[in-house]
N, CA, C and O atoms as a GROMACS GRO file, in nm:
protein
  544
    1UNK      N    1  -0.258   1.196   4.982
    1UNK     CA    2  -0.340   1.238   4.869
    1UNK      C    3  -0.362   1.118   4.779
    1UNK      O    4  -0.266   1.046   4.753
    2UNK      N    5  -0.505   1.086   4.719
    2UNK     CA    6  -0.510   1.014   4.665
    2UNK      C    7  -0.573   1.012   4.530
    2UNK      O    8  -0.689   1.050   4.524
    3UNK      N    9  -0.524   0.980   4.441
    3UNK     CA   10  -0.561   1.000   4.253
    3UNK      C   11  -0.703   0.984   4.274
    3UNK      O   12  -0.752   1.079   4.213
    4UNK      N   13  -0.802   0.912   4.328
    4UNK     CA   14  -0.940   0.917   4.294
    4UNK      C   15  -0.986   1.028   4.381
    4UNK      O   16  -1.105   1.018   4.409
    5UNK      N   17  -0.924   1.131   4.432
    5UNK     CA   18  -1.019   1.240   4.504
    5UNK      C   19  -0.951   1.376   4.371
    5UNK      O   20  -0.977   1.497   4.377
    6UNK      N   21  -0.870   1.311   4.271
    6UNK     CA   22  -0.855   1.426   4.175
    6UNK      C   23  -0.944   1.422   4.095
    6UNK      O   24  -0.994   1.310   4.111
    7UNK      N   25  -1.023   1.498   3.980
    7UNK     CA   26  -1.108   1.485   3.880
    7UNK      C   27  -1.022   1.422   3.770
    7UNK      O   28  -0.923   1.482   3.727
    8UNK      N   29  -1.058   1.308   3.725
    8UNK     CA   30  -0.969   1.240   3.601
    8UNK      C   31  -0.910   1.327   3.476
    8UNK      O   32  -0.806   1.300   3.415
    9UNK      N   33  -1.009   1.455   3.448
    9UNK     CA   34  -0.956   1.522   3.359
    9UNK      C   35  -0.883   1.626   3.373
    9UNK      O   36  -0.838   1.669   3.267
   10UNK      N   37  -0.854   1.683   3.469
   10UNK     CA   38  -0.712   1.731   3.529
   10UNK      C   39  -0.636   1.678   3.557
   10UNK      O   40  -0.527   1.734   3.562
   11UNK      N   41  -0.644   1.557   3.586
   11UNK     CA   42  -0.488   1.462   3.624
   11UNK      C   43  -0.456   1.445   3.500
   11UNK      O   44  -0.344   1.484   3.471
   12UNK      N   45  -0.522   1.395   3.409
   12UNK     CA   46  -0.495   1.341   3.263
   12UNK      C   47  -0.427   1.455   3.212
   12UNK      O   48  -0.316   1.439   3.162
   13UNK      N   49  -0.486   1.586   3.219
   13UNK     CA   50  -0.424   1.697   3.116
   13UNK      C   51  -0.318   1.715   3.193
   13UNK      O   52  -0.235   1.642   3.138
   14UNK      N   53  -0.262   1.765   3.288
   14UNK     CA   54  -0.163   1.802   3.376
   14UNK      C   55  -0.072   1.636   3.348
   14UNK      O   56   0.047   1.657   3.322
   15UNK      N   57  -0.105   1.505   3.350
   15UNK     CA   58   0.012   1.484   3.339
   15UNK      C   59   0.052   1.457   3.207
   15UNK      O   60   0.167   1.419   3.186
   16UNK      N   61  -0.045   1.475   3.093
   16UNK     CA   62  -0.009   1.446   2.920
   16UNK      C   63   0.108   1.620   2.890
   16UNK      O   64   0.200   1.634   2.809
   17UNK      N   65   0.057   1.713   2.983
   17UNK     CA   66   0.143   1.802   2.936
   17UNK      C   67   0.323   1.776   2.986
   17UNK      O   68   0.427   1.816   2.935
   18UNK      N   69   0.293   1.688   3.112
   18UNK     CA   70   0.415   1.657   3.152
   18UNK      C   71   0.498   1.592   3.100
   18UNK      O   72   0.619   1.612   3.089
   19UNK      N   73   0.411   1.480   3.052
   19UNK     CA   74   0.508   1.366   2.940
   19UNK      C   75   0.547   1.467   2.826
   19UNK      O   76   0.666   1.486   2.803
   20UNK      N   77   0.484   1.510   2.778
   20UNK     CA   78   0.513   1.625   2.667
   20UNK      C   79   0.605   1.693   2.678
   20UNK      O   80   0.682   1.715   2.585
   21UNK      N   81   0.621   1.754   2.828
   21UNK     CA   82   0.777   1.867   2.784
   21UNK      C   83   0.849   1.826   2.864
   21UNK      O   84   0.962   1.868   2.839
   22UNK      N   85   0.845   1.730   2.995
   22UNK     CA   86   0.980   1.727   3.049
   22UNK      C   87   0.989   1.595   3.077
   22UNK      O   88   1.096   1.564   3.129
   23UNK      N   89   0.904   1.497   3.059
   23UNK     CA   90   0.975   1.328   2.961
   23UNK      C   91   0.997   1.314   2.863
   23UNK      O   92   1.007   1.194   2.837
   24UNK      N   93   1.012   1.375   2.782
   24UNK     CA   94   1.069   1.392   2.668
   24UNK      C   95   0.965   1.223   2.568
   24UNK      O   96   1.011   1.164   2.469
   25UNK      N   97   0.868   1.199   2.616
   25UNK     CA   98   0.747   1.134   2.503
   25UNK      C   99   0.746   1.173   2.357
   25UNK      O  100   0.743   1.290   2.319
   26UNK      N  101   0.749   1.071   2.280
   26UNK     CA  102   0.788   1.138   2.141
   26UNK      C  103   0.681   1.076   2.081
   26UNK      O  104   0.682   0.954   2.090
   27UNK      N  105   0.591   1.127   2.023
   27UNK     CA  106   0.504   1.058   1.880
   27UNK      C  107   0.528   1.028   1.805
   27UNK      O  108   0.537   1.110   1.714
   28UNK      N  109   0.558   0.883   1.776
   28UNK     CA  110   0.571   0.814   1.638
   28UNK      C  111   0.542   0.925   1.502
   28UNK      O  112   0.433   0.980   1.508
   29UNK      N  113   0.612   0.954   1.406
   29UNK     CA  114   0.544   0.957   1.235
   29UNK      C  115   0.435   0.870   1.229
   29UNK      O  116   0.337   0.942   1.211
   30UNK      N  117   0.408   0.780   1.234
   30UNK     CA  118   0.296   0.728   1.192
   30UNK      C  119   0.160   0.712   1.283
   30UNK      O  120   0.060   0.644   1.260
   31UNK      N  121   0.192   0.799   1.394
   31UNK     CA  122   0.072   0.837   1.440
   31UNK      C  123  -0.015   0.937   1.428
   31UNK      O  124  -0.108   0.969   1.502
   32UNK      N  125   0.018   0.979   1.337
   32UNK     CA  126  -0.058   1.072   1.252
   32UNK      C  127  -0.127   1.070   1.183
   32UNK      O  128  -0.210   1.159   1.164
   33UNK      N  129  -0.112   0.920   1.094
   33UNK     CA  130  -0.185   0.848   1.003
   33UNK      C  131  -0.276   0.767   1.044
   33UNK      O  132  -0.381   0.763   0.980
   34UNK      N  133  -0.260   0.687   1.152
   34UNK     CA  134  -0.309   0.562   1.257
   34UNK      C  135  -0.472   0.604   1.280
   34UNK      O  136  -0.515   0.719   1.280
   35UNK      N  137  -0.538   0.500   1.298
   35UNK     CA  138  -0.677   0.499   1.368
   35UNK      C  139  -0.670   0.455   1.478
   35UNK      O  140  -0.556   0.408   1.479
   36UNK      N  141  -0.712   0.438   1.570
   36UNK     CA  142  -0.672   0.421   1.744
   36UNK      C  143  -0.773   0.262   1.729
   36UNK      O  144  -0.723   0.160   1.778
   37UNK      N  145  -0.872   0.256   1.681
   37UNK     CA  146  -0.938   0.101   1.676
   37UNK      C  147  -1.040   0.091   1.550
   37UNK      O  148  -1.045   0.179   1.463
   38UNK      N  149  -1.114  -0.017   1.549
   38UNK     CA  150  -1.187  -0.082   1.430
   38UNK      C  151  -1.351   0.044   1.418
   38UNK      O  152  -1.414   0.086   1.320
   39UNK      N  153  -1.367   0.066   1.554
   39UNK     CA  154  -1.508   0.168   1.565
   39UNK      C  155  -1.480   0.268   1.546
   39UNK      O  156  -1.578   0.339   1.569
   40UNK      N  157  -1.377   0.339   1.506
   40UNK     CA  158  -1.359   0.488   1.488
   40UNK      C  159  -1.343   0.475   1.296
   40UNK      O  160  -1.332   0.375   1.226
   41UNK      N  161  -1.347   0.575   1.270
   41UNK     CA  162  -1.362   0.658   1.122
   41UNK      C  163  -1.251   0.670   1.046
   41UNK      O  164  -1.208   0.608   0.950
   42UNK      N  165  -1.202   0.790   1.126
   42UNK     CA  166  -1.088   0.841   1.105
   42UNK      C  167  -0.978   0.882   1.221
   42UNK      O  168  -1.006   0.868   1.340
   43UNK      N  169  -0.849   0.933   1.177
   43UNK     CA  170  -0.798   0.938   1.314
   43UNK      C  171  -0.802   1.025   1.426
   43UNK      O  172  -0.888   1.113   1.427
   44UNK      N  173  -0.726   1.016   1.515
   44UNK     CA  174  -0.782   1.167   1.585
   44UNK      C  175  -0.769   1.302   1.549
   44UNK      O  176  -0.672   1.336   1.480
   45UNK      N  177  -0.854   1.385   1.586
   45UNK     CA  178  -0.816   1.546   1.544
   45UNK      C  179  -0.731   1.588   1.620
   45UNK      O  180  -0.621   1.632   1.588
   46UNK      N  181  -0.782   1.576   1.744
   46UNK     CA  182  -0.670   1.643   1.846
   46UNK      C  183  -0.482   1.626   1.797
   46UNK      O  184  -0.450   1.521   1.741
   47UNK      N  185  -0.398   1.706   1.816
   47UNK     CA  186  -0.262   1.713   1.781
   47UNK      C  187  -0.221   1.633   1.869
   47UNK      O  188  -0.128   1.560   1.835
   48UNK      N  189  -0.272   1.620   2.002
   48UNK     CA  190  -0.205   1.604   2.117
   48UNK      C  191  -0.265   1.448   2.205
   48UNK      O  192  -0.245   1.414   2.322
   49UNK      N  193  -0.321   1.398   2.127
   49UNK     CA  194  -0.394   1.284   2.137
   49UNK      C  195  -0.279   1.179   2.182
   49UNK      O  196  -0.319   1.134   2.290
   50UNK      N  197  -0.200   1.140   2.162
   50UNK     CA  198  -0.070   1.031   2.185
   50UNK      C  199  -0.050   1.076   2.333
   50UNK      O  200  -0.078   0.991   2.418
   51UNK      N  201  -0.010   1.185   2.370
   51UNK     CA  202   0.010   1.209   2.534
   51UNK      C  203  -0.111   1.192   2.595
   51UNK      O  204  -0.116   1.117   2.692
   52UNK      N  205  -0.205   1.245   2.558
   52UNK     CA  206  -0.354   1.266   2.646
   52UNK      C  207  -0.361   1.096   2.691
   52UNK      O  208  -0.408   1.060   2.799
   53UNK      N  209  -0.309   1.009   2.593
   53UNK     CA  210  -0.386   0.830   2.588
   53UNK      C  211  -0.258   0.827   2.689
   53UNK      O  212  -0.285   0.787   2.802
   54UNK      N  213  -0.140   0.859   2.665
   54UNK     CA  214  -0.066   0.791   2.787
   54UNK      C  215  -0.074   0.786   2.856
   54UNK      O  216  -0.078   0.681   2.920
   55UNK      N  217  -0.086   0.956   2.923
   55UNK     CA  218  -0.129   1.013   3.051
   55UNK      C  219  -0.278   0.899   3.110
   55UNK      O  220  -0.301   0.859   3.224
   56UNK      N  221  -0.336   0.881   3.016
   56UNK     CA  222  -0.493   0.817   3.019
   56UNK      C  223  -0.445   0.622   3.092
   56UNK      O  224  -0.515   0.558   3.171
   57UNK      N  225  -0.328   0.580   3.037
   57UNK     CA  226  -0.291   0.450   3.032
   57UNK      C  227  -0.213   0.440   3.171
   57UNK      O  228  -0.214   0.344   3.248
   58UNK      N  229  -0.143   0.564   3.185
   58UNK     CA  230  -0.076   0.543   3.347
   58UNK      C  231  -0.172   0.623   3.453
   58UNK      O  232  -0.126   0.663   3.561
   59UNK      N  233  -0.261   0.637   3.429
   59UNK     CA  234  -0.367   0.629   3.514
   59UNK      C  235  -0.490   0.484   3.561
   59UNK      O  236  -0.534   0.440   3.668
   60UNK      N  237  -0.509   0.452   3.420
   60UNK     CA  238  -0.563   0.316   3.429
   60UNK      C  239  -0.441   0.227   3.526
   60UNK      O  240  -0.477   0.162   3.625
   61UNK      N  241  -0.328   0.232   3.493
   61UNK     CA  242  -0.262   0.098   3.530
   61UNK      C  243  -0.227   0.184   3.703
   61UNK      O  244  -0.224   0.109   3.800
   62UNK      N  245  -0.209   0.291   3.718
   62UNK     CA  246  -0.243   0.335   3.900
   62UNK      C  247  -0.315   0.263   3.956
   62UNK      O  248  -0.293   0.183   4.046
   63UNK      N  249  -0.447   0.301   3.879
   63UNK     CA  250  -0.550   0.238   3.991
   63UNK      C  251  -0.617   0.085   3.985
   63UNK      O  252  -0.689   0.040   4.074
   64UNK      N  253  -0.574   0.002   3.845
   64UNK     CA  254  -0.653  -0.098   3.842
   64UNK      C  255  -0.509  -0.188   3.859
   64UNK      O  256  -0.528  -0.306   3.830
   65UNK      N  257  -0.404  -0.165   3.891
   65UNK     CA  258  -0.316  -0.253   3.924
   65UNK      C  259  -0.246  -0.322   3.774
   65UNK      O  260  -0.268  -0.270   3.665
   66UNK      N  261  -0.173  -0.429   3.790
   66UNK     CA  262  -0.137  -0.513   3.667
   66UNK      C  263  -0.248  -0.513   3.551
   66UNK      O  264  -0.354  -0.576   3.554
   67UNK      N  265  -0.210  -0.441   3.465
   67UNK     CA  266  -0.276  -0.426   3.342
   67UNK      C  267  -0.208  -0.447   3.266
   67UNK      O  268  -0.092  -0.405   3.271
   68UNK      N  269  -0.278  -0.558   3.112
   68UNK     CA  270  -0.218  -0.571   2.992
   68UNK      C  271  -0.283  -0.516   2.911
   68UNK      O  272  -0.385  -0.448   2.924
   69UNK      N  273  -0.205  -0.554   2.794
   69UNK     CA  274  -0.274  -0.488   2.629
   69UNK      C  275  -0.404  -0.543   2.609
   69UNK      O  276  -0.496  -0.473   2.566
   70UNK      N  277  -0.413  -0.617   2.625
   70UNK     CA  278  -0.588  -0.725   2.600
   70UNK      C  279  -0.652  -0.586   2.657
   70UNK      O  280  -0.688  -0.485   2.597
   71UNK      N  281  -0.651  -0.620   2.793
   71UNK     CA  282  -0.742  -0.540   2.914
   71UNK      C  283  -0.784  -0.398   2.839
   71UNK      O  284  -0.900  -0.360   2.822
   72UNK      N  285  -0.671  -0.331   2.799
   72UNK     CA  286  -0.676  -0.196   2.788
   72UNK      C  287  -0.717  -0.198   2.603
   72UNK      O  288  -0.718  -0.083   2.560
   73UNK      N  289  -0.735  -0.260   2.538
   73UNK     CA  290  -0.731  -0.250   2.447
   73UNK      C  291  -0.923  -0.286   2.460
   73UNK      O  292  -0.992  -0.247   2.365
   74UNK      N  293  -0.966  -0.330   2.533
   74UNK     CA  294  -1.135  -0.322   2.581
   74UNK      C  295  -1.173  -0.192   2.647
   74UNK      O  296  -1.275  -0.123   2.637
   75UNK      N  297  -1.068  -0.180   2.715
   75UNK     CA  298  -1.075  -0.027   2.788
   75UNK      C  299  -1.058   0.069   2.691
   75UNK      O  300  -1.095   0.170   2.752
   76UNK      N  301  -1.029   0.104   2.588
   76UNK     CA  302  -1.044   0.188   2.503
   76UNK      C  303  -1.123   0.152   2.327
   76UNK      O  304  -1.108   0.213   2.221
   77UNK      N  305  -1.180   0.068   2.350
   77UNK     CA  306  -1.260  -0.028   2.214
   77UNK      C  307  -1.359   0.095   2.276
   77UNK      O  308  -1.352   0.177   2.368
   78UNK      N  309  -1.490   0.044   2.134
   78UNK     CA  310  -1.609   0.123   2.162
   78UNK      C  311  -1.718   0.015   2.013
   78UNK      O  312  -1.662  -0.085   1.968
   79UNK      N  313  -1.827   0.043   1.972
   79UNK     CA  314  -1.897   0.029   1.922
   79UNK      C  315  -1.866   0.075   1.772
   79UNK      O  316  -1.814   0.180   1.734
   80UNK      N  317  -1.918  -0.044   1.690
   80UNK     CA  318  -1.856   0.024   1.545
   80UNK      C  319  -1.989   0.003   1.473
   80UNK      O  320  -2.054  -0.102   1.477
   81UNK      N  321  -2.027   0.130   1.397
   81UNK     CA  322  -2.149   0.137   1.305
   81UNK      C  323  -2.137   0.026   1.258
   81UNK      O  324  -2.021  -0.014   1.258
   82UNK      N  325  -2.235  -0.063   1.204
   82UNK     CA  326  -2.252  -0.164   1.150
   82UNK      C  327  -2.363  -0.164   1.023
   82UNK      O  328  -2.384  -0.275   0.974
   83UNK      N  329  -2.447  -0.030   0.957
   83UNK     CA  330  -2.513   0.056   0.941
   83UNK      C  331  -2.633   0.002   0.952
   83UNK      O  332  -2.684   0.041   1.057
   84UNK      N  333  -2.722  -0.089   0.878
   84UNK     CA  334  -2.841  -0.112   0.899
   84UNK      C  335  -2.868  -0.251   1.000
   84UNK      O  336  -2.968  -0.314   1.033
   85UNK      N  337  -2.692  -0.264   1.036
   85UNK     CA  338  -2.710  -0.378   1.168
   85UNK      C  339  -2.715  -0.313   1.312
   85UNK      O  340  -2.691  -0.197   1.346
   86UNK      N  341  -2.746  -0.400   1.372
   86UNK     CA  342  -2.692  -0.347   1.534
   86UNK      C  343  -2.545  -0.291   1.559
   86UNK      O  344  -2.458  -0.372   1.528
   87UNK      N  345  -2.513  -0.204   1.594
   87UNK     CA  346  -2.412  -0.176   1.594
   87UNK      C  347  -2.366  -0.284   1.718
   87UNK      O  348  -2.436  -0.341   1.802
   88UNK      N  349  -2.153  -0.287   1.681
   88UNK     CA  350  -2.124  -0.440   1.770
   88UNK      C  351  -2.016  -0.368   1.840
   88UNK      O  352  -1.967  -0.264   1.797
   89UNK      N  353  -1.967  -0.447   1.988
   89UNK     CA  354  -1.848  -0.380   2.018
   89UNK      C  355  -1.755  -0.391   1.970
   89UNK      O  356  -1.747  -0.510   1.939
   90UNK      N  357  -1.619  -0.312   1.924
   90UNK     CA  358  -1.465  -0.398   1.914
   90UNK      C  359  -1.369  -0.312   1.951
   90UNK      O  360  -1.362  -0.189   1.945
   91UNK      N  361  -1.289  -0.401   1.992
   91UNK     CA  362  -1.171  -0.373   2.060
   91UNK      C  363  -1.087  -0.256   2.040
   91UNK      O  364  -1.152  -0.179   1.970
   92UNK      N  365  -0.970  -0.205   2.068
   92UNK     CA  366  -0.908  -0.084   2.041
   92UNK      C  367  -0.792  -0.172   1.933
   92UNK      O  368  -0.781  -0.294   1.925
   93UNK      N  369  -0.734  -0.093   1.876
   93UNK     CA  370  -0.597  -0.172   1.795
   93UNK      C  371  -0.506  -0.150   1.886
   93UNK      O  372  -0.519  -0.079   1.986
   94UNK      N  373  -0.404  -0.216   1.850
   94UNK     CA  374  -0.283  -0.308   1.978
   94UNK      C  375  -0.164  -0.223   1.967
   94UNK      O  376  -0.088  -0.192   2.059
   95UNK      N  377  -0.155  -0.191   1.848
   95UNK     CA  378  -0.039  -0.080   1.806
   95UNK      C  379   0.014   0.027   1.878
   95UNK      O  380   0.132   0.040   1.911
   96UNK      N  381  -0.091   0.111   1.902
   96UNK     CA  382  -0.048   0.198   1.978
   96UNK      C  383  -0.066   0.210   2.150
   96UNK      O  384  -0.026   0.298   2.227
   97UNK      N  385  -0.149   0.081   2.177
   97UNK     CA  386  -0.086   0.048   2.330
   97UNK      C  387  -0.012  -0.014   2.357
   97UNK      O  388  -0.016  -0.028   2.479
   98UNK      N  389   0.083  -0.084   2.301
   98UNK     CA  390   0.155  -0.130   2.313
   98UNK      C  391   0.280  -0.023   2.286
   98UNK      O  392   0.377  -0.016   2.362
   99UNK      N  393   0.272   0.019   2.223
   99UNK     CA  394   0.396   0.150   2.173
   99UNK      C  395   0.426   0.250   2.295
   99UNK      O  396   0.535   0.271   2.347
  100UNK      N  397   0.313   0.301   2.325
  100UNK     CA  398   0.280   0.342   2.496
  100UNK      C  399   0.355   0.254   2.594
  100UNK      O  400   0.458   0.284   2.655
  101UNK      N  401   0.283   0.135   2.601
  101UNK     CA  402   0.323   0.111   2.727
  101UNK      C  403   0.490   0.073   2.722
  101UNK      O  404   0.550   0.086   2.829
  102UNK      N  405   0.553   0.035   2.622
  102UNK     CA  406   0.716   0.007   2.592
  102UNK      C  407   0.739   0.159   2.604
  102UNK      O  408   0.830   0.179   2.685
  103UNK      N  409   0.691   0.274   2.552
  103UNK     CA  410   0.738   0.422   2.612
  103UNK      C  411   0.701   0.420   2.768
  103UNK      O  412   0.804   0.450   2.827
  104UNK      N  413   0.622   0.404   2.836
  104UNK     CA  414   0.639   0.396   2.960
  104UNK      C  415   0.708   0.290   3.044
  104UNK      O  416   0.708   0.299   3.167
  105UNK      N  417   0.767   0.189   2.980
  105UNK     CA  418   0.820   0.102   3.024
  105UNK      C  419   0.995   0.219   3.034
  105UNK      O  420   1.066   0.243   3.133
  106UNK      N  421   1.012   0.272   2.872
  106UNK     CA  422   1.172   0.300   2.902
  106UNK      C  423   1.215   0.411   2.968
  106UNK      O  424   1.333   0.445   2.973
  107UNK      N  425   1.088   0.491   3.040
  107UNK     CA  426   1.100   0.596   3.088
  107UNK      C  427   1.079   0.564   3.247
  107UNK      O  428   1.027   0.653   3.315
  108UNK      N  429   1.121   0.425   3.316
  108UNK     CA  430   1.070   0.389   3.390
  108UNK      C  431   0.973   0.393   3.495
  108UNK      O  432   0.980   0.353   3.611
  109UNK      N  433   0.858   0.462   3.414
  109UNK     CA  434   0.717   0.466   3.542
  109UNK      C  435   0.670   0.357   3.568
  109UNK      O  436   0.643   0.340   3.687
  110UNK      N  437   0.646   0.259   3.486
  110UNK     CA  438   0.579   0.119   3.495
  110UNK      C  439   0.658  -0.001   3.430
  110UNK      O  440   0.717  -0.004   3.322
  111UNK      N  441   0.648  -0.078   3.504
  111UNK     CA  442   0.747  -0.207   3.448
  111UNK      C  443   0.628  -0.330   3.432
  111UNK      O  444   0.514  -0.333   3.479
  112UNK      N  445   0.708  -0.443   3.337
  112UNK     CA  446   0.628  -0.544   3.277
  112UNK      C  447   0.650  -0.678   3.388
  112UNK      O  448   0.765  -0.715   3.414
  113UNK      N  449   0.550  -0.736   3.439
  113UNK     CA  450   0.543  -0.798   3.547
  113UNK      C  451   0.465  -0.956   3.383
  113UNK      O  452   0.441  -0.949   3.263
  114UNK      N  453   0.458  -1.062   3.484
  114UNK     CA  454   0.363  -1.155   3.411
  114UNK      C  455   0.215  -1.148   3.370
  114UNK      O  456   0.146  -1.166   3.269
  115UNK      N  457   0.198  -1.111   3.507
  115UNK     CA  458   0.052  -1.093   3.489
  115UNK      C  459   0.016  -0.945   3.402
  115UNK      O  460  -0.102  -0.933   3.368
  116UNK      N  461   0.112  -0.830   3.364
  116UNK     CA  462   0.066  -0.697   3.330
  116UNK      C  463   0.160  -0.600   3.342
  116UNK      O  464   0.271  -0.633   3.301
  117UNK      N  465   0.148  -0.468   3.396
  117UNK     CA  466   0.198  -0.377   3.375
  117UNK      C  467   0.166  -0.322   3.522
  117UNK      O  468   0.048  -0.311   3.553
  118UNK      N  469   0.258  -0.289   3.608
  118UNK     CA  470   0.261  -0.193   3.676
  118UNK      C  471   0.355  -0.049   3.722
  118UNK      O  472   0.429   0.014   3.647
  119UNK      N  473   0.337  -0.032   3.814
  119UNK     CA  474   0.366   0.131   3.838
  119UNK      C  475   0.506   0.101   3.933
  119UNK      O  476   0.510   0.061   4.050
  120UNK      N  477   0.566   0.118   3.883
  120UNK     CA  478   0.724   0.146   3.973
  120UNK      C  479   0.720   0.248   4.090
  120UNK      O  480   0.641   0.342   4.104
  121UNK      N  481   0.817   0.210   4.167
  121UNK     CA  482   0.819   0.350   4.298
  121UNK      C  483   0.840   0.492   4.217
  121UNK      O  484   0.776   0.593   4.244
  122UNK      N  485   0.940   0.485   4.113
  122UNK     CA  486   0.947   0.625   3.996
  122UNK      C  487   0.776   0.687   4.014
  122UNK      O  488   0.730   0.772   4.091
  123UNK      N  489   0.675   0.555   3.846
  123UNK     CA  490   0.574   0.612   3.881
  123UNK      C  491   0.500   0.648   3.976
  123UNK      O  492   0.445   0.757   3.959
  124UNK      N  493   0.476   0.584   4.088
  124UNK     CA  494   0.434   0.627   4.170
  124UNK      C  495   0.431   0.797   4.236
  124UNK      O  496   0.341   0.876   4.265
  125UNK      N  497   0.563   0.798   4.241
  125UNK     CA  498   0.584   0.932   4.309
  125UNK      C  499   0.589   1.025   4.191
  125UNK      O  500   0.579   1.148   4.190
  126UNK      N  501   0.604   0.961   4.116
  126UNK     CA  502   0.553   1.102   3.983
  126UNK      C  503   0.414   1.117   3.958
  126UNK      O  504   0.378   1.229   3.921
  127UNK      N  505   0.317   1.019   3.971
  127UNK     CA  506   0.176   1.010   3.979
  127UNK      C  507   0.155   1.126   4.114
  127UNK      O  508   0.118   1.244   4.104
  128UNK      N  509   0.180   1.074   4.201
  128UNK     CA  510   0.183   1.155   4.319
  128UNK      C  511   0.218   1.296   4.303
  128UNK      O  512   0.134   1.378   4.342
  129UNK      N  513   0.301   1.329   4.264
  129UNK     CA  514   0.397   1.464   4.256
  129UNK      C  515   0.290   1.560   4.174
  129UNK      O  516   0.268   1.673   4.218
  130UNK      N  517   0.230   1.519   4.067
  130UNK     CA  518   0.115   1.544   3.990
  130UNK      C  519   0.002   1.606   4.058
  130UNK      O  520  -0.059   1.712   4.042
  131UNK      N  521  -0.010   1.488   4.155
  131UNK     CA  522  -0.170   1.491   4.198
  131UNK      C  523  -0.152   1.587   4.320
  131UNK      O  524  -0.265   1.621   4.354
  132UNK      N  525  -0.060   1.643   4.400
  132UNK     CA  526  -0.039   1.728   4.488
  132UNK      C  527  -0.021   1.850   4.435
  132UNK      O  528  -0.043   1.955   4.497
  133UNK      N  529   0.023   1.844   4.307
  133UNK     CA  530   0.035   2.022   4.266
  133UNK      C  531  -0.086   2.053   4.191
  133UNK      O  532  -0.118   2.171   4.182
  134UNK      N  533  -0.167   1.952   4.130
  134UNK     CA  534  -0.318   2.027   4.103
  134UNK      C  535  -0.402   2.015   4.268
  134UNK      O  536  -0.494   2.097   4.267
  135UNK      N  537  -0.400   1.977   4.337
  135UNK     CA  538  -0.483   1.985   4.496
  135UNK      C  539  -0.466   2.086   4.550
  135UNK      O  540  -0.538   2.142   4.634
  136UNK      N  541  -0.331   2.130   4.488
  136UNK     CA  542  -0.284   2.311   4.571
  136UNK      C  543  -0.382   2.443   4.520
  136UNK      O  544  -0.362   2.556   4.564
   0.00000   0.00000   0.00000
């Protein structure tokens, strides 16, 4: 079975609920307050936004291999009103991928290599374990 024959937004929800109740993933206090990057407003509405991005981050680093904070911090940037300018791209803030990926580092799904971040035999087969019980 392979993660790109799942629909991304069932793997994502199925495994943010997982980190949620039985990895024991904890949300910072101050992610409540936090803006996720420079193009957004305000912060998120969703309650559940901190798992959804993890779940979202150990999916990116599955399939695109050694991933760092730079990388992913483009991978989740977007466009920031600029109002009567062109709107410009920018980056995501570093804070909370990085906070992520040291939570997925101590929960050992993914470990810190030179080049990035990858997926341990753990993650792996927990990625896996995932993606076989939504295919059922």
């Amino acid at each position: 079975m392979n993660i790109t024959d799942i629909p991304a937004d069932k793997l994502i929800n199925a495994i943010a609920q997982d980190l949620r109740e039985n990895q024991g993933f904890e949300k910072p206090e101050w992610a409540g307050y936090v803006k996720t990057g420079a193009s957004r407003e305000r912060q998120p509405d969703d309650a559940n936004w901190w798992w959804m991005r993890a779940a979202s981050m150990l999916r990116k680093i599955t399939l695109n291999g050694p991933v760092g904070v730079e990388r992913l911090r483009f991978d989740y940037g977007g466009k920031k009103d600029m109002g009567r300018s062109p709107a410009v791209f920018r980056k995501s803030g570093g804070k909370v991928i990085r906070t992520i990926l040291q939570q997925l580092d101590a929960s050992g799904l993914c470990d810190k290599t030179p080049k990035g971040r990858v997926l341990t035999p753990k993650g792996q087969s927990y990625i896996s374990g995932i993606a076989k019980k939504i295919s059922q």
